[in-house]
C-alpha positions in Angstrom: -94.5 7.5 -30.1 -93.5 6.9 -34.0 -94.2 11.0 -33.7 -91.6 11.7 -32.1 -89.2 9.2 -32.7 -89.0 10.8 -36.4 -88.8 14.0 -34.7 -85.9 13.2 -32.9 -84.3 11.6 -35.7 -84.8 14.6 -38.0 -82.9 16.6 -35.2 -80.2 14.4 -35.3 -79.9 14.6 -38.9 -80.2 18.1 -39.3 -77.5 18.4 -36.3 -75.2 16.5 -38.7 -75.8 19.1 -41.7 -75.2 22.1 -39.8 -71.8 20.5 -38.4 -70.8 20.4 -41.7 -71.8 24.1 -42.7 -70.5 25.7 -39.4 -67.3 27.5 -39.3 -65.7 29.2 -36.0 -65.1 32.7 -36.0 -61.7 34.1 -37.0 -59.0 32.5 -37.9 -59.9 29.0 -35.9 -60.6 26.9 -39.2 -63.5 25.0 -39.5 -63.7 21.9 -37.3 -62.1 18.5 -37.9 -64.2 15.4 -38.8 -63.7 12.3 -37.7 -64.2 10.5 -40.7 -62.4 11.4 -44.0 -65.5 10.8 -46.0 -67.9 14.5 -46.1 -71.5 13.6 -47.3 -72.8 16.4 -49.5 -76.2 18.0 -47.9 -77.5 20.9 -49.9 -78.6 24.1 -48.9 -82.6 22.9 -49.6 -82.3 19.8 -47.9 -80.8 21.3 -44.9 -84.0 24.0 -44.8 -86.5 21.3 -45.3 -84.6 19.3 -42.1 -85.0 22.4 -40.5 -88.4 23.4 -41.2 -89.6 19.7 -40.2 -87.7 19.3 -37.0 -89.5 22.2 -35.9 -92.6 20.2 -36.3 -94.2 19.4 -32.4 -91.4 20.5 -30.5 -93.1 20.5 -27.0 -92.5 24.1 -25.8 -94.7 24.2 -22.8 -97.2 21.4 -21.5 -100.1 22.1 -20.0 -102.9 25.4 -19.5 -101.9 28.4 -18.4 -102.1 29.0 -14.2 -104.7 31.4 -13.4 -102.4 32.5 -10.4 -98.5 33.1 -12.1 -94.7 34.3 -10.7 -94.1 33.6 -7.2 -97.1 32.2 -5.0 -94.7 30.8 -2.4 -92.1 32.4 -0.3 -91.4 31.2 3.4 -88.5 33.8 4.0 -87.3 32.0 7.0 -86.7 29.2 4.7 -85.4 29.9 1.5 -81.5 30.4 0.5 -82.0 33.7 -0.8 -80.6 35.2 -3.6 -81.3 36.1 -7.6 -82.6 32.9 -10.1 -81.7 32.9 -14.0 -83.4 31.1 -16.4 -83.9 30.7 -19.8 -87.4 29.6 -21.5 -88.0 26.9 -24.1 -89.0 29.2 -26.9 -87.2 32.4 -27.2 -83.6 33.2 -27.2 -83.4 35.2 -23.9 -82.3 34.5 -20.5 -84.3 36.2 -17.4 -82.3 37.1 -13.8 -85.5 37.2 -11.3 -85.8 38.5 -7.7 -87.1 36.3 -4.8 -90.3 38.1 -5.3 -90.4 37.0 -9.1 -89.6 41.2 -10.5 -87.6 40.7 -13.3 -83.8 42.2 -11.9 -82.1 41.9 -15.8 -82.4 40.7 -19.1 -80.5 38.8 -21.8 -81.8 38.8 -25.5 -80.1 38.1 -29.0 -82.3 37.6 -31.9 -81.0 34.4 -34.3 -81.7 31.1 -32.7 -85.1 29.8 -31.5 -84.5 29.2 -27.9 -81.3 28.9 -25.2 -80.5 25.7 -23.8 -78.4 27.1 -20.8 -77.0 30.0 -19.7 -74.4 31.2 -17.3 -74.1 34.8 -16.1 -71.1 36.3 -14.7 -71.0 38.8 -11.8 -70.6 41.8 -14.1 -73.6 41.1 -16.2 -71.8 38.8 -19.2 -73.7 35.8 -20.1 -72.6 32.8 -22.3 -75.5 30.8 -23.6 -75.7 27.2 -25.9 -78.2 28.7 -28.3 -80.9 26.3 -30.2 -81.5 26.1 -34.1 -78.7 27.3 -34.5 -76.7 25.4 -32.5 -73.7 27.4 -31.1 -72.4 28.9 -27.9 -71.9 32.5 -27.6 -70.8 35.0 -25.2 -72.8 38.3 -24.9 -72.1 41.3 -22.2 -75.1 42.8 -20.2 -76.5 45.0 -23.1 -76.5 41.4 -25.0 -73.8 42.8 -27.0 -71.9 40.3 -29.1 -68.5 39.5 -27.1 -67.7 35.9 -29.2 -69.2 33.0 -30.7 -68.3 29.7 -31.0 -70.3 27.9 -34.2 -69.8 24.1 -32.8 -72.8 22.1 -32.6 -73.2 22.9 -28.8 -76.2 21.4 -27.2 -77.9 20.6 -23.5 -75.1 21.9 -21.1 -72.2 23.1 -20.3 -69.3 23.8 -16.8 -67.4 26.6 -16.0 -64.0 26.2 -14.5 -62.8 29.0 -12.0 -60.1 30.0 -14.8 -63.2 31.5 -16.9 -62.5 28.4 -19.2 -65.4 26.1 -20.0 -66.4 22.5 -21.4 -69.4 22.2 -23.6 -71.0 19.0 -25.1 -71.0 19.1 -28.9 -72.3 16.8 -31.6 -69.9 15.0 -33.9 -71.3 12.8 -36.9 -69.2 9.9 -37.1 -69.3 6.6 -38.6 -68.4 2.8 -37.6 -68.9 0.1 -39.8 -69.8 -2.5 -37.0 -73.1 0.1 -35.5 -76.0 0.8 -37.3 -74.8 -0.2 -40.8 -71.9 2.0 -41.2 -74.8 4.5 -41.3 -73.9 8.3 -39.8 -74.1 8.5 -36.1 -73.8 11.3 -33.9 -71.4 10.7 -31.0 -70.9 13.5 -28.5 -67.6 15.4 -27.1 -66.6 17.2 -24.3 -65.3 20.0 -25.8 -62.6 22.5 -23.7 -63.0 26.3 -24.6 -60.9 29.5 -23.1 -62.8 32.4 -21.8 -62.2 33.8 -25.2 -64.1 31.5 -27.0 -61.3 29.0 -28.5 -61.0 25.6 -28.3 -58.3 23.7 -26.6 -59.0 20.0 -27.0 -61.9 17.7 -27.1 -62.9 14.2 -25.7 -64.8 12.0 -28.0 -67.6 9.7 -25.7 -67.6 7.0 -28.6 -63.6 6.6 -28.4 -63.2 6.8 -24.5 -65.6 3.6 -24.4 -63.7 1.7 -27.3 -60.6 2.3 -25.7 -62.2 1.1 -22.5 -61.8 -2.8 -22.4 -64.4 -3.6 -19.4 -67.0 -1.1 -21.0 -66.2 -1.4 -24.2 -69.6 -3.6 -24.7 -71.7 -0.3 -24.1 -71.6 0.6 -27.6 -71.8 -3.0 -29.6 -75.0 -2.7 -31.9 -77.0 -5.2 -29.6 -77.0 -2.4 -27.0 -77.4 1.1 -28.9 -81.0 2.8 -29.5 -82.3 2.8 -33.1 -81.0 5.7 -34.8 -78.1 8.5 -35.0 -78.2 9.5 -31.7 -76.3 6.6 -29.9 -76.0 8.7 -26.3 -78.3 11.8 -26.2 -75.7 13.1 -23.3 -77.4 15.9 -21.7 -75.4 17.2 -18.9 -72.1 17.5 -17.8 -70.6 18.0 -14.6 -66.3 19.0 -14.6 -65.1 17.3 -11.0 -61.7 16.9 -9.5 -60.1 20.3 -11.1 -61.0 19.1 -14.4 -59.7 15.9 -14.3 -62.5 14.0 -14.7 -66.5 14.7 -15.9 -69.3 13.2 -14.8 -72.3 13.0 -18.0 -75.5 11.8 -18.0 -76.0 9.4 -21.3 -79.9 9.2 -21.9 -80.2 7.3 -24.5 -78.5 4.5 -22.5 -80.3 5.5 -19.3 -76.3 5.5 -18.0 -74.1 8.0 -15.8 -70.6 8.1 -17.0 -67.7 8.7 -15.3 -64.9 9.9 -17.6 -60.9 10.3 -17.5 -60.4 13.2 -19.5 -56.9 13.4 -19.2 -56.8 9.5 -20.5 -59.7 9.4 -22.5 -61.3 6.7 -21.4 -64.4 5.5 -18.9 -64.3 5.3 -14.8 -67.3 3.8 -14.2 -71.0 4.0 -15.0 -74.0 3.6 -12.8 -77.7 2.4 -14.1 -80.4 2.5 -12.1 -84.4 2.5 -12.0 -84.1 6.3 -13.2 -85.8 7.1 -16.7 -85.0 10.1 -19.6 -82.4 11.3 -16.8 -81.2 14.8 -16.7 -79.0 16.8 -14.8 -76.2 14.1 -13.1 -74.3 16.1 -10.1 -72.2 14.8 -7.7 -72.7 16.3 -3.9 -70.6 14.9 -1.1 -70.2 10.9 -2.9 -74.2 11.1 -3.5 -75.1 11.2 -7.3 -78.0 13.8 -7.8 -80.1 13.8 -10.7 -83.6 14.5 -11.9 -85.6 11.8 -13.0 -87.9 12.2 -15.7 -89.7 9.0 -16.2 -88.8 6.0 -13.7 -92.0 6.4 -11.8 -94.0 6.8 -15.7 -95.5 10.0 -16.2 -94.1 11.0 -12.7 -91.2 12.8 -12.6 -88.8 13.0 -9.2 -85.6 14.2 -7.9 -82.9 11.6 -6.4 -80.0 11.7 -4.1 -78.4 8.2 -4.6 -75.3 6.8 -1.9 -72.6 5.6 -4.6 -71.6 3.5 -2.3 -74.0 1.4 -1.1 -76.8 2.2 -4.5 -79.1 3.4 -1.6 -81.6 6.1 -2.0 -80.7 8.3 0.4 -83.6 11.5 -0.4 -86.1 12.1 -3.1 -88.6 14.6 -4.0 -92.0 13.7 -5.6 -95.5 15.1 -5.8 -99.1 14.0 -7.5 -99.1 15.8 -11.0 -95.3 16.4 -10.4 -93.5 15.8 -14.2 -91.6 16.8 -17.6 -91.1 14.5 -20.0 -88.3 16.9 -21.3 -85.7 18.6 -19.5 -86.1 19.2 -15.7 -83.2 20.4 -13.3 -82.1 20.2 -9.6 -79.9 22.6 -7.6 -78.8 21.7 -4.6 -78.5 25.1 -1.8 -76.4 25.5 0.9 -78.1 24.7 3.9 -79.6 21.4 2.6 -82.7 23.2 0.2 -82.9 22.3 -3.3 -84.4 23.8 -6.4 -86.0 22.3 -8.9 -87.0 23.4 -12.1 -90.2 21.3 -13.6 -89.5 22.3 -16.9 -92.3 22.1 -19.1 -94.6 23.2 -16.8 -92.8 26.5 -16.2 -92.7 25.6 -12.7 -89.5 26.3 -10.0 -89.9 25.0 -6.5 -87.2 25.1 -3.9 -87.8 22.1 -1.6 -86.6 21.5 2.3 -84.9 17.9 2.7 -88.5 17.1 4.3 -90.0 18.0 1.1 -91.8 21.3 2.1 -92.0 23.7 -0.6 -90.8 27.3 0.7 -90.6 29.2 -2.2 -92.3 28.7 -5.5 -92.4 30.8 -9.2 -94.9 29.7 -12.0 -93.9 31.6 -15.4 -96.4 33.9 -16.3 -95.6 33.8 -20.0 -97.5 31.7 -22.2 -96.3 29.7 -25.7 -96.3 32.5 -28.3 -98.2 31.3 -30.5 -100.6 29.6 -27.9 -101.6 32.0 -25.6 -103.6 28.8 -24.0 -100.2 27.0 -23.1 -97.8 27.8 -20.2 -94.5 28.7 -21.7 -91.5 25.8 -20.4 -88.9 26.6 -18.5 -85.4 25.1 -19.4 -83.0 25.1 -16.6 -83.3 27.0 -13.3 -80.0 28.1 -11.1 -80.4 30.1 -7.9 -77.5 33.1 -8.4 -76.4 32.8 -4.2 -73.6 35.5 -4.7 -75.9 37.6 -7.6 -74.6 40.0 -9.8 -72.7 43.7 -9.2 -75.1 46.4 -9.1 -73.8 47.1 -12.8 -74.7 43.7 -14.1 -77.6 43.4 -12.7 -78.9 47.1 -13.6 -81.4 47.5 -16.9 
């Protein structure tokens, strides 16, 4: 455990120094702190944070399958249609057929590995790229269209104006939480389809200016170190009115008023490491990494009542890491166990009717599955231009 609690911390710090060294493309200006005091961070120390933080990254878990790509497929089943994903070690996304053939390709040398991509109908991608962090916009050659050099991480939403909001890092500092010492609060940034930003909503303010939840983020309640939240996914609801987040660090989801700023509500629960908070029809879906220990499930929670209302779990079934849900129309839903390189799509009676294992293995462990990060079924796919090589 002390392992990876200073690996985590050296990502956070090295998130910090590479806020301070980004610039946006153009003629945007460099971003805004939120404290007038810069520290200094050299150009050494920042490769040495770097070169440490890469130090037992999990990138896959687990041996290789004998048997690899798709070994289930009930066609009677299954909502059909293309899957992208994107794989925990390499910057490339992958657009795969229901009988696992690769139907197109995304690739851009430069960053270690893509958190989450998002593919348009004529083959354009954006992507939150890893080490560096940044979010970029690429066309179906994996041309360069924009990119966007904020400390983007974990997720992002698209809006049906092309716009987007992206989680970001920001270090900032309060003298009352951890010493005054750097923390690393997370925004909701919103950015245009041409890769500018409009406005931003800090996490840290919305609960200080939130009287009843204010008391989330006194010192007595925060985890040890800069990374006071850990937010990894965000969900744009009521025609961007509001966003739903899941806060990890605080084993929390969040509720926020982005037009005021400020926090709804927040829901805890016997969930663990959370990912992936959605809401479907006043149910709150999200994947589950650790509630059940080293078991991982799915869970479709009744806001109203607290109720569990469906789950998904199997023997053997987990990721401490990452992990994903989708639901499908017609009641299926897919579920990417991500460090396993596993993605099932599941009946609401738990019967899995289609099922992909990645056949590609940890680069420099050919003994080790390769993970996969995030899974979304395509149900309206690509044209026949985006989705040709």
């Amino acid at each position: 455990m002390r392992r990876i609690t200073i690996k985590m911390a050296l990502v956070c710090l090295i998130a910090v120094a590479g806020f301070f060294t980004a610039r946006t493309l153009g003629d945007r200006g460099a971003p805004t702190l939120a404290s007038n005091d810069e520290p200094t961070v050299t150009i050494s120390q920042q490769r040495e944070l770097e070169r440490l933080a890469t130090l037992g990254y999990i990138d896959g878990r687990g041996p290789a399958p004998e048997s690899s790509g798709v070994l289930v497929h009930d066609t009677s089943r299954t909502s059909a249609g293309p899957t992208l994903f994107t794989f925990a070690k390499g910057p490339e996304a992958v657009l795969i057929g229901m009988d696992g053939v690769a139907l197109h390709s995304w690739n851009r040398p430069g960053s270690d590995y893509w958190a989450r991509a998002h593919a348009f109908p004529n083959g354009d991608l954006i992507a939150i790229t890893c080490d560096p962090y940044r979010l970029i916009k690429i066309n179906a050659d994996s041309e360069l269209l924009w990119t966007l050099e904020l400390q983007a991480h974990h997720d992002f939403h698209m809006q049906e104006d092309g716009s987007l909001w992206v989680l970001v890092r920001v270090p900032v500092k309060r003298d009352a939480i951890h010493g005054g010492s750097w923390l690393l609060d997370d925004a909701l940034v919103h950015v245009d389809a041409g890769g500018r930003e409009l406005g931003r909503v800090s996490i840290l303010e919305a609960f200080e200016r939130t009287p009843e939840h204010r008391s989330w983020v006194e010192e007595s309640r925060l985890p040890e170190g800069p990374d006071i939240f850990h937010t990894n996914s965000v969900e744009i609801v009521d025609g961007g009115r509001r966003a739903l987040v899941s806060a990890r660090a605080l084993g929390a989801i969040v509720m926020l008023d982005l037009h005021a700023g400020t926090v709804e509500w927040i829901r805890t629960g016997e969930w663990r490491m959370q990912h992936e908070a959605q809401l479907i029809n006043g149910h709150l879906l999200l994947f589950d990494n650790s509630g059940l220990g080293e078991q991982s499930r799915v869970l479709e929670i009744d806001l109203s009542t607290g109720e569990t209302v469906w789950s998904y779990t199997a023997p053997g079934f987990y990721t401490r890491g990452a992990g994903a849900q989708q639901r499908l129309p017609g009641g299926n839903t897919l579920i990417t166990e991500s460090e396993r390189g596993r993605i099932i799509e599941v009946t609401s009676a738990g019967d899995i009717v289609w099922e992909f294992v990645n056949p590609r293995t940890v680069p420099d462990r050919p003994e080790t599955i390769l993970g996969i990060m995030r899974a979304e079924r395509l149900l309206d796919g690509l044209t026949d231009e985006g989705a040709s090589e």
